[in-house]
N, C-alpha and C positions, 0 to 999 in steps of 0.2 A: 504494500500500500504506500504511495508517496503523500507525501504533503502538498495541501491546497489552500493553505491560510494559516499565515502566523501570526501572531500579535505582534510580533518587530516590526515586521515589512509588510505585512499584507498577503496579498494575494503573490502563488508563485506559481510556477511555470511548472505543468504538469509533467514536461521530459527533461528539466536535467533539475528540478528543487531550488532554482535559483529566483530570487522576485523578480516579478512580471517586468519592471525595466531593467533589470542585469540580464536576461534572459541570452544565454549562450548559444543554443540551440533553434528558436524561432519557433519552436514548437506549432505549428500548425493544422498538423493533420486530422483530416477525417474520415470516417470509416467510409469505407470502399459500399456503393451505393451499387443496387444489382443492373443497372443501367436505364429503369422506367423512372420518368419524373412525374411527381405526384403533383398536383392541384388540389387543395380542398380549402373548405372555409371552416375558418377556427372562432371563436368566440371563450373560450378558458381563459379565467386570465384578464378581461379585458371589463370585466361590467358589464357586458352583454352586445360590447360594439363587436362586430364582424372584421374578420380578414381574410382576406385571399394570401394563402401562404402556399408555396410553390418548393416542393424540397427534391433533392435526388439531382443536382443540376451536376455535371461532371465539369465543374468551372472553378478557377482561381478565384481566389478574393477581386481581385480587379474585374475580373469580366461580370462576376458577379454583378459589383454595384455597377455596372457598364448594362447590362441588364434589366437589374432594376432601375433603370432611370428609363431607359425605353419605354417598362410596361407600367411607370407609373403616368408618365406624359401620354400611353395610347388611355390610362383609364381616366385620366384626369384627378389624381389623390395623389393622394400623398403615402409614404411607405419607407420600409429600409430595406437591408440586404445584411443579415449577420449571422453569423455560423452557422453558414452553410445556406441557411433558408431567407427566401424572397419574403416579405412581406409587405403587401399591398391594403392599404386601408380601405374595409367596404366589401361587397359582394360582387367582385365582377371576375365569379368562375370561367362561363363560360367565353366571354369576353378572351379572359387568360391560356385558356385550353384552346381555344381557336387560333388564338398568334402565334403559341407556341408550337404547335402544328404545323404551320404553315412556314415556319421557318426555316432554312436548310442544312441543318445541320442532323435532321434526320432525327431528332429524338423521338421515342415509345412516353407519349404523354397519358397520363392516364386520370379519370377524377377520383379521388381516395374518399372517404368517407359518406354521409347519408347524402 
C-alpha cells in the first residue's frame, strides 16, 4: 500500500511517494480502457444537475481538453476534461454520441447506462 496524504506535505504522488510538486516520476497513468467509449449522463454528486460525461477516450491529457473544448462549443455549456473523463454540463447524450460517431478516428461509441 503507498501513501496518499500526509500531514507534512499533503497530497503525494501515487508512483514514487514523493509530494504532488516534487513528483519525480509524473505519474500519470490510466488503466488501459477495452477500447469502447462510453456516453452517459451522470447526476451523483451534483444536487441533481445532469452531465454528459464521456469516459474510455484512448487520449493524452492535451487532446483530451482539445476535445473537450470542441464538444462543449458544439453543445453550447460549459464542462471540463479531468482524469480521464469529458464532462459536459446538461443532457446532451445524444447530441455527444452523434459527433462522436461521426468522427474519424473510428471509435466503438456506445451509450452506458439507463
Amino acid at each position: 500500500m503507498s501513501l496518499v496524504y500526509s500531514t507534512d506535505f499533503g497530497r503525494a504522488c501515487p508512483g514514487c511517494g514523493q509530494p504532488v510538486a516534487r513528483c519525480a516520476c509524473k505519474a500519470k497513468a490510466r488503466p488501459a480502457g477495452d477500447g469502447i467509449v462510453r456516453v452517459r449522463r451522470e447526476t451523483a454528486g451534483r444536487k441533481g444537475k445532469g452531465v454528459t460525461a464521456v469516459l474510455g477516450l484512448p487520449l493524452d491529457d492535451a487532446s483530451l481538453t482539445g476535445l473537450a473544448k470542441q464538444l462543449k462549443a458544439l453543445c453550447g455549456s460549459g464542462g471540463t476534461a479531468k482524469d480521464g473523463v469529458i464532462e459536459i454540463q446538461g443532457d446532451h447524450l445524444e447530441k455527444v454520441v452523434a459527433w462522436l460517431q461521426a468522427r474519424p478516428e473510428c471509435w466503438i461509441v456506445k451509450r452506458a447506462g439507463g
